[in-house]
N, C-alpha and C positions, 0 to 999 in steps of 0.2 A: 504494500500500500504506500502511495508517495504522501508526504508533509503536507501540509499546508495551514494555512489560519485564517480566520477570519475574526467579525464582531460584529455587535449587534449593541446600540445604543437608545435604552429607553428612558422619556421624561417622566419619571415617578408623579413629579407634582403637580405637570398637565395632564398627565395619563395619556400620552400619545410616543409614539417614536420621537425619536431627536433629528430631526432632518436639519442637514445642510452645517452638520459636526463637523469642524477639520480636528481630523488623525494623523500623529505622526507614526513613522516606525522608525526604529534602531536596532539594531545590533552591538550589544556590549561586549567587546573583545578586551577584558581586563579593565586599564584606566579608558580605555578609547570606548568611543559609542558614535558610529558611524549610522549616519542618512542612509537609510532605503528609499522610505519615498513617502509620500503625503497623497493623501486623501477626503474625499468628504463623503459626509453620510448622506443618501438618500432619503425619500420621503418615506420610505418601512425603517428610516435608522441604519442600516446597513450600506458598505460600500460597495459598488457595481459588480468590482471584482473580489477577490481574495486578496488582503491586504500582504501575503504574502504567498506568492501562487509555488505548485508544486517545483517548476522546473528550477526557482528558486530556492526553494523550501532546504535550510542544514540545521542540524540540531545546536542548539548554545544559549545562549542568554539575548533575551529580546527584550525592547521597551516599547511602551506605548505610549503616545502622549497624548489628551484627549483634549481638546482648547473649549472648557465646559465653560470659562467668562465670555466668550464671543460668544457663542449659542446662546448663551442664558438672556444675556445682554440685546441680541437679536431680536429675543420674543417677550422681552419686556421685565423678566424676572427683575421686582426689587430689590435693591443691595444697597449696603453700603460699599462707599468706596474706598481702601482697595476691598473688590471683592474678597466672600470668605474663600471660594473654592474660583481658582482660572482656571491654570493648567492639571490637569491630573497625569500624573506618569503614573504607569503600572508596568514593575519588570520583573519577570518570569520567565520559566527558563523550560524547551523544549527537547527532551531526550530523545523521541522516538520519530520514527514516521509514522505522525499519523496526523487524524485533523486537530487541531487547537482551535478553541472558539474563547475568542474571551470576551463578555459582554460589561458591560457597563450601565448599570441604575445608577441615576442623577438624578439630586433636587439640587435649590438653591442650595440647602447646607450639609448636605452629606452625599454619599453614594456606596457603593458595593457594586463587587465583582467575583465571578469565580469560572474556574475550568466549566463550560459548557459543552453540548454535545451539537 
């Protein structure tokens, strides 16, 4: 089976998808964390493609970086400024080939995530 990843970003507090999310991706090789590539979410919250497709796809340590102030900010969520929650990185790390899904719930002041299927 080859690798791959994706995600899926929901607005807990509107109760809808997160459309129009910029993601980043990384690769952490030790102190370095090297650009894969940037994306945005869809109107289902998801990106078009697999944020990190199979022919791509090597096992190591990945980041995410989820730009949840711009979205939030977008569709009006009240804050103070600076917001509590901008940027989210989430880094984890992928042994095997298989698929990785890692989603993200967001409000204005918290969120979660975990290995999905």
């Amino acid at each position: 089976m080859a690798g791959y990843l994706t995600t899926h970003v929901l607005d807990t507090a509107r109760g809808c998808p997160a459309a129009g999310m910029r993601i980043e991706l990384y690769r952490i090789e030790g102190e370095a964390r090297l650009h894969l590539r940037s994306l945005v979410t869809n109107a289902d919250g998801r990106t078009d493609e697999q944020i990190l497709p199979a022919p791509e796809f090597a096992p190591g340590c990945y980041e995410l970086v989820f730009h949840a102030g711009d979205y939030l900010e977008a569709f009006g969520a009240s804050g103070e400024s600076p917001r509590f929650l901008n940027l989210i990185p989430i880094r984890f790390g992928m042994a095997e080939h298989a698929h990785y899904h890692v989603p993200l719930l967001l409000s204005p002041y918290g969120y979660s995530t975990y290995r999905g299927s």
